[in-house]
N, C-alpha and C positions, 0 to 999 in steps of 0.2 A: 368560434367555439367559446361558452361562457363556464365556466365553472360552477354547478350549483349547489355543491356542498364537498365536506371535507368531512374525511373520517379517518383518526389517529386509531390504531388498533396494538397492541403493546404483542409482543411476539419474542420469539427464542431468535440470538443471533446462531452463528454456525461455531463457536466453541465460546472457550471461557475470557476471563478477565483476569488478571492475574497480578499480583503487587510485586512489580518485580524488583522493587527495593530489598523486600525481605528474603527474596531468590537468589540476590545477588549476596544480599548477608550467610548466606550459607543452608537454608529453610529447606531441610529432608524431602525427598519426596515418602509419599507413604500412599501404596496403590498410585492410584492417579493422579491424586490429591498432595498438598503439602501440608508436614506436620510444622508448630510453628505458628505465633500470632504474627497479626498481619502489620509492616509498619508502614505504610502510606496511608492517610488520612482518606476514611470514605470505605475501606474496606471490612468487609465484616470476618473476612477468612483470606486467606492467601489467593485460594484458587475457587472463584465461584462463578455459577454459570451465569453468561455473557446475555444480558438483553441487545432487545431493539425495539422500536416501533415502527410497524408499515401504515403510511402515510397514503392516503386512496384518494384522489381526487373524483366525483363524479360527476362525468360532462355532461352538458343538457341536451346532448343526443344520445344518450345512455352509454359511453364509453366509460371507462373507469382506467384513470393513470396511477400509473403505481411506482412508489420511491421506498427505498427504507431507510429509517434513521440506525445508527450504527456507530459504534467506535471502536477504536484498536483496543487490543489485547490490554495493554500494559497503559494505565489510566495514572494520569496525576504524577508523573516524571519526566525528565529531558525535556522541560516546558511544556506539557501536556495539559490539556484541561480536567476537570477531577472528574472523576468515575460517573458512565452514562448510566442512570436507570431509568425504566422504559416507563413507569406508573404516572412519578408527575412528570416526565417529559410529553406524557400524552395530555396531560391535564395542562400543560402551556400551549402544548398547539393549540389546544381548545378554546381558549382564553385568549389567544394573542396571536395567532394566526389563522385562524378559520374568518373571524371579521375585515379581516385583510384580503383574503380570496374570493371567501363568497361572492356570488355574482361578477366574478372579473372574468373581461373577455382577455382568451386566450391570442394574440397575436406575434408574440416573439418570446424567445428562452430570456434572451440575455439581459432584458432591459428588468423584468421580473424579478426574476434569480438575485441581479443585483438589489435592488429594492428590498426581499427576504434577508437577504445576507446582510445587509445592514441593518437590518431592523432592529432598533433598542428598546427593551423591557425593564425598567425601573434603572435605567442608566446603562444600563450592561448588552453587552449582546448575547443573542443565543448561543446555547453550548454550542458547538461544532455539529454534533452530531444530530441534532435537529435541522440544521441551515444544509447539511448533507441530504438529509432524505426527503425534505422538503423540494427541495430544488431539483432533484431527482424525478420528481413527480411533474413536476413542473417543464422539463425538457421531455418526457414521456407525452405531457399535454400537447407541447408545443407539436412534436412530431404525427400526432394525433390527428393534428388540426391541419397539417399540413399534408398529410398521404406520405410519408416518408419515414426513412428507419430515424433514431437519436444522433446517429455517427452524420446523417447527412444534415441533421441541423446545426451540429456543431460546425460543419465545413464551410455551410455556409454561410453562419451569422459571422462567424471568426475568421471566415475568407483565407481560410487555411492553404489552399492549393494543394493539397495533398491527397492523393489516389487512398481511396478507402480500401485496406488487405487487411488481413492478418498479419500479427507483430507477432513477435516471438514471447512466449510464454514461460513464465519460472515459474516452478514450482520450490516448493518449500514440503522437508519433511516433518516437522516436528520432534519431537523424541525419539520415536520410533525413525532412529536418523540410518536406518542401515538395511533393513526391508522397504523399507519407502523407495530410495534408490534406485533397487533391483525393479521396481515398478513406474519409476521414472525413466529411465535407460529403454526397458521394454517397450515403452508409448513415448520413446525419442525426444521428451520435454527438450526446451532449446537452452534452457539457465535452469543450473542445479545446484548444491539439494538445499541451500539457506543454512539444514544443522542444527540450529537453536542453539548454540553454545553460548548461553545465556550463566553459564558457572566455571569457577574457577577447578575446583578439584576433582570434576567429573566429568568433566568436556571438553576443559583447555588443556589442564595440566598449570602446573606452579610455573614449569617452563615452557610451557606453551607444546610440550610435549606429542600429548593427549590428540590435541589437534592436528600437526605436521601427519600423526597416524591417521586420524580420518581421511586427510585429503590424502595422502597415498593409497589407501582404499577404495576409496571413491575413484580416483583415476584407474585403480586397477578395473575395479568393477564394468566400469562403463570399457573398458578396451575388451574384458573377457565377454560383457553379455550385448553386446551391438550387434545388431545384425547384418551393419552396412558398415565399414571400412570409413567412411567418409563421413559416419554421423558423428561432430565434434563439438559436443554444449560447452555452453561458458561454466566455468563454473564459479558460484556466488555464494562466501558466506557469512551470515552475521552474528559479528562477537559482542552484541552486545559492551561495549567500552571493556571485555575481560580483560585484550590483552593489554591497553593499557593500566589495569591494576598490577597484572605479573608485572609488566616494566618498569613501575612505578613510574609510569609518564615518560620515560625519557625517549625523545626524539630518534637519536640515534640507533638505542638499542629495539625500537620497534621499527623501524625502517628495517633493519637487520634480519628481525624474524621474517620480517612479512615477505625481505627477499629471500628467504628459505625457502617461508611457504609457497611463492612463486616457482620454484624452481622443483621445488615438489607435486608439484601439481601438472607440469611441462609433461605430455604436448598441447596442454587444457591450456586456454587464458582462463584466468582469475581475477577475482572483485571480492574486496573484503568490506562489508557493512560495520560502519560504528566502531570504528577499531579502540578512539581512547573518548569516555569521557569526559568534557575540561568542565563543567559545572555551571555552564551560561553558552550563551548563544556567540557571543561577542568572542569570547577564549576559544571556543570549540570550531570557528572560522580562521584562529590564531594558530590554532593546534594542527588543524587538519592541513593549511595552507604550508605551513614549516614540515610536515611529514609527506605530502606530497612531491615536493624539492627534494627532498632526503632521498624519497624512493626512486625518482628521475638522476640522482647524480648519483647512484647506485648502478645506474641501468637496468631497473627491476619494470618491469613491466606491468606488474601485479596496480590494479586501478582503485581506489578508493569511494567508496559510496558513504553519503552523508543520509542520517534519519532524525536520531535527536536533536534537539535543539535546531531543528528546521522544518518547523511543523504549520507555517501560515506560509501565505502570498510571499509576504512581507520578510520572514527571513529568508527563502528561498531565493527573490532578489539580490538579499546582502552577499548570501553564499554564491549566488550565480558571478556578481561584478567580483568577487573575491578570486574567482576559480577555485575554489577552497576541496573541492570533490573532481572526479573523474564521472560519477554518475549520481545525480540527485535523486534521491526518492521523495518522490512526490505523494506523499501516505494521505490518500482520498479523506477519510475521515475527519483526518487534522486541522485540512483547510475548509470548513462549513462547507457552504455552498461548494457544489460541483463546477460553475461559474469560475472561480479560484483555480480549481485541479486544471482546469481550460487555458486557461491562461499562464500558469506556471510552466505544464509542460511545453506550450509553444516556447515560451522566454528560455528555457532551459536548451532548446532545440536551437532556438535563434545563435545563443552564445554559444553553438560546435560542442557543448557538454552532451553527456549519457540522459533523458528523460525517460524514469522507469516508475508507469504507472502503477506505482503500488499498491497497498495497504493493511489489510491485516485479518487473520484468517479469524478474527471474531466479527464480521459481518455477516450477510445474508446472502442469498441468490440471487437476489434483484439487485443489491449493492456494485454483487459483481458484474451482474448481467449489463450495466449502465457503464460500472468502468471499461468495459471492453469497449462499447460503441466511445466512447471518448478517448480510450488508447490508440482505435483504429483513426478517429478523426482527426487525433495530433503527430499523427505518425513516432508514438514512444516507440524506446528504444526496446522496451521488453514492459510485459503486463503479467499482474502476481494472480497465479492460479488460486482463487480464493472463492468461497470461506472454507474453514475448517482446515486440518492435518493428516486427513486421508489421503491427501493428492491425485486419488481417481475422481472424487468430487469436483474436486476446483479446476482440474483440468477439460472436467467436462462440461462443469458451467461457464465457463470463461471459455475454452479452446470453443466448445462448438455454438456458442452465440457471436463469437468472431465467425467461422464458417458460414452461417446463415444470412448473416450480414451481409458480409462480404456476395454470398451470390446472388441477394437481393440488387445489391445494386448494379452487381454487375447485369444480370435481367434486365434490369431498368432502362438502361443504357444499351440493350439490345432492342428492345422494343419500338416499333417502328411510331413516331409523334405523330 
């Protein structure tokens, strides 16, 4: 299979972008919107709509492979690359990836991908989000070329050993953190509801207040509207480093909360995202490792999930040899190439940690569509119902492209050779 051209086409992601620097400074909402200039570098407004570009490969037996480029919500923090936009991002593929593909024959993901992902442009590498939907396209090829879904390319160039199923699905409410639920619960999601308690005086509370109310809600909720006795979600949510501001950092007294919140939350287990941030990658493996201890000699059971400042390969590594988390999030966009998301969540699996195919609800439908065949290939621990903050959405681009998968190959594997 030769690839005979490339076509960057610049598109809408599945919600916004958002400077959550100046969210976290205190920035009103107003409607939808926040009122409020923006202070991360790159932004033009607090909260504006989210690009992408879809990346088209077309085969020279007229197939056409498809990736999108794509990046998280919150741009240019917690070691983040700065802010995606989709106009000249299409105008570098064009320029500096299209004469790299053209005419190349398709015979393997991995040896490619890696090739893309390293590729340097006046010293620098691609943003992230181009080496994501690139590479994307490029595993879509591979599978193409080969009669087979994306999940079985991954298993088998990565020699994964692992039975292709459906993983268990989280979904995320967004604002709307309290209707969401009630539609989460209904459709049995298996990790719930995220929250976004991404503010101190409207979601956490000064004392962390605000929050202990949510998750006793939440567990009411889901015991009053279950239909089954037996359906028991994890439930998972992320504070954006809030509570470490109420605490002002201190160890002890956020072990403290969190054993609360634990205990709040009981008969649920619980995972709390990003609880404090320390300002670097190297502190925030410091931070997380001494508060993890904290919460084990407590006998709190409540688990710890790491995002910021673990955004490549590369710190995901330091953090895995650290044990610094209970569960890694592996946020697709962060690490370019999908190549990286491959391999992380294996390394993350290998070390007995949580690998939880993330990323973030400002993607696309093919973004998601792809991490699913790679959540299923790596056997993660749980895969983020994405894009958008509807949660009927992403649960049914992600839930039922794992479905399909999954009974293709099971098919496959019934069919007499």
């Amino acid at each position: 299979m030769i690839i005979a051209d490339l076509v960057a086409v610049p598109i809408r992601s599945g919600f916004f972008s958002d400077d959550q620097a100046a969210i976290r400074a205190g920035a009103s909402h107003d409607g939808f919107t926040y009122s409020g200039r923006p202070l991360t570098p790159g932004f033009g407004s607090i909260r504006q709509p989210g690009e992408a570009v879809s990346v088209l490969l077309l085969l020279n037996d007229g197939q056409i492979a498809h990736g999108d480029c794509a990046a998280v919500q919150y741009a240019g923090v917690g070691g983040r690359e700065p802010l995606f936009l989709a106009h000249p991002a299409a105008d570098v593929i064009g320029r500096h990836i299209v004469p790299v593909l053209r005419g190349r024959e398709i015979t393997n993901f991995r040896d490619v991908a890696g090739e893309v992902d390293a590729l340097m442009v006046e010293g620098q590498r691609l943003h992230p989000a181009i080496r994501y939907g690139v590479t994307q396209a490029l595993l879509d090829a591979t599978a193409r070329a080969r009669g087979m879904t994306m999940a079985e390319v991954v298993r088998d160039e990565y020699a994964t050993g692992i039975a292709i199923a459906p993983v268990p699905l989280f979904v995320q409410s967004g604002d709307d953190r309290y209707a969401n639920v009630d539609k989460m619960v209904l459709k049995e999601a298996d990790v719930l509801p995220h929250g976004l308690i991404n503010e101190v005086d409207t979601k956490l509370g000064r004392d962390g207040a605000l929050l202990l109310e949510y998750v006793a809600w939440v567990r009411d909720r889901i015991i009053t509207l279950r239909a089954r006795p037996d359906y028991s979600p994890r439930l998972h949510f992320d504070v954006y480093g809030t509570i470490g501001l109420v605490f002002d950092g201190d160890i002890d007294r956020v072990a403290g909360y969190l054993t609360r919140l634990g205990e709040t939350a009981k008969p649920f287990a619980v995972c709390v995202e990003h609880v404090i941030d320390a300002g670097s990658r190297d502190a925030q493996v410091r931070v997380f490792t001494a508060l993890r201890a904290a919460l084990r000699a407590r006998g709190s059971e409540v688990r710890l999930a790491v995002d910021e400042w673990c955004n490549t390969l590369e710190d995901i590594e330091v953090f895995v040899a650290a044990e610094a988390a209970d569960v890694i999030h592996v946020k697709t966009p962060d690490l370019g190439g999908i190549n990286n998301t491959i391999e992380a969540l294996l390394l993350v699996a290998r070390q007995g940690l949580a690998a939880y195919c993330g990323g973030s609800c400002n993607e696309t439908d093919r973004s998601a569509q792809v991490s699913a065949h790679i959540a299923m290939a790596c056997g993660a621990t749980q895969v983020l119902a994405k894009p958008g903050m509807g949660v009927d959405e992403g649960m049914m681009i992600v839930g039922n492209e794992m479905a399909r998968v999954a009974a293709l190959v099971a098919a496959r594997g019934r069919t007499p050779a």
